[in-house]
C-alpha positions as CSV (number, residue, x, y, z in Angstrom):
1,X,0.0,0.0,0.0
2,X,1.5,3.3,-0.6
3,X,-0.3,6.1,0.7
4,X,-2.6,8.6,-1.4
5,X,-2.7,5.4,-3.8
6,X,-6.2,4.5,-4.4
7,X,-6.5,0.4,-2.9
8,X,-7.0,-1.9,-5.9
9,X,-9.8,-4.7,-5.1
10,X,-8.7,-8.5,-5.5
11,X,-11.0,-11.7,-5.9
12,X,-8.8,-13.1,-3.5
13,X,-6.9,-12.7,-0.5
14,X,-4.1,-9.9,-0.7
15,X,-1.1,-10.0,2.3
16,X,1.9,-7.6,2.0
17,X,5.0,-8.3,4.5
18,X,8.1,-6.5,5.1
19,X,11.2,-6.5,7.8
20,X,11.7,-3.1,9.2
21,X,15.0,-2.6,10.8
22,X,15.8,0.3,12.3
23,X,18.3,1.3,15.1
24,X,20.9,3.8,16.1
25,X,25.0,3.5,16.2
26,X,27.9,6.0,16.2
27,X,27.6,8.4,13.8
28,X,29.6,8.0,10.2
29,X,30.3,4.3,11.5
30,X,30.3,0.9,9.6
31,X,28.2,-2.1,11.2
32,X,27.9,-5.7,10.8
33,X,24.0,-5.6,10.2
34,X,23.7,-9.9,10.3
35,X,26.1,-10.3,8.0
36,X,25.9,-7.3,6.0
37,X,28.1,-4.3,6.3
38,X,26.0,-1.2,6.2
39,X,27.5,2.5,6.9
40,X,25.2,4.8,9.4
41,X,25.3,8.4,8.4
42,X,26.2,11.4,10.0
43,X,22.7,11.6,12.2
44,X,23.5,8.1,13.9
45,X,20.1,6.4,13.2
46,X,19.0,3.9,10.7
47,X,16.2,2.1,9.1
48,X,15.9,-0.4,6.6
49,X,12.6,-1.9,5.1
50,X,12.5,-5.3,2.9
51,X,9.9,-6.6,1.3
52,X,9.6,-10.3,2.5
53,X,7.7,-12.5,-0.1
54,X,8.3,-15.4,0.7
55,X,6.1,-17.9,2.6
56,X,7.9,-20.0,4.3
57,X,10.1,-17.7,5.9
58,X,6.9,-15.9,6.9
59,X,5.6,-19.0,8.8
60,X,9.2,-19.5,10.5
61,X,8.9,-16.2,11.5
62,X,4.8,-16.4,12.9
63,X,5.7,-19.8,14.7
64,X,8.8,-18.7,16.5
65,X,7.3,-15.0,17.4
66,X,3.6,-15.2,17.4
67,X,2.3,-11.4,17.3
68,X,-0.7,-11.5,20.2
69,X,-3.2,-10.8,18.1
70,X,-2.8,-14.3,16.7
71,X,-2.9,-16.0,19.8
72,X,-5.5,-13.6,21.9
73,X,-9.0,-15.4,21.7
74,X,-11.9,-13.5,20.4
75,X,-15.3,-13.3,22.0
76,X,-17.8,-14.8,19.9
């Protein structure tokens, strides 16, 4: 979804994912960011956003970090 963007309608079911990553380290540093070296500017903070289509990885992640509104019962 991107905003101002009108929301196209789907026959199915539509689901979107993405890893935001976002932190803060020494200003005009270099990291290790899991394996990837990534350079933090001169304001010290960062953020990173990846789109994450892939199912299985999406299940891995569910399973091992259930969100509570997955696991919160709902009145009926």
């Amino acid at each position: 979804m991107i905003y101002g963007r009108a929301i196209q309608r789907h026959a199915g079911l539509l689901i979107e994912a993405e890893l935001r990553i976002h932190g803060s380290g020494e200003p005009n540093s270099e990291i290790d960011l899991f394996g990837q070296r990534y350079f933090i500017g001169a304001g010290g903070r960062f953020q990173l956003l990846i789109q994450v289509d892939d199912p299985a990885l999406l299940t891995q992640a569910l399973l091992q970090h259930p969100p509570p509104e997955l696991t919160r019962l709902r009145p009926e």
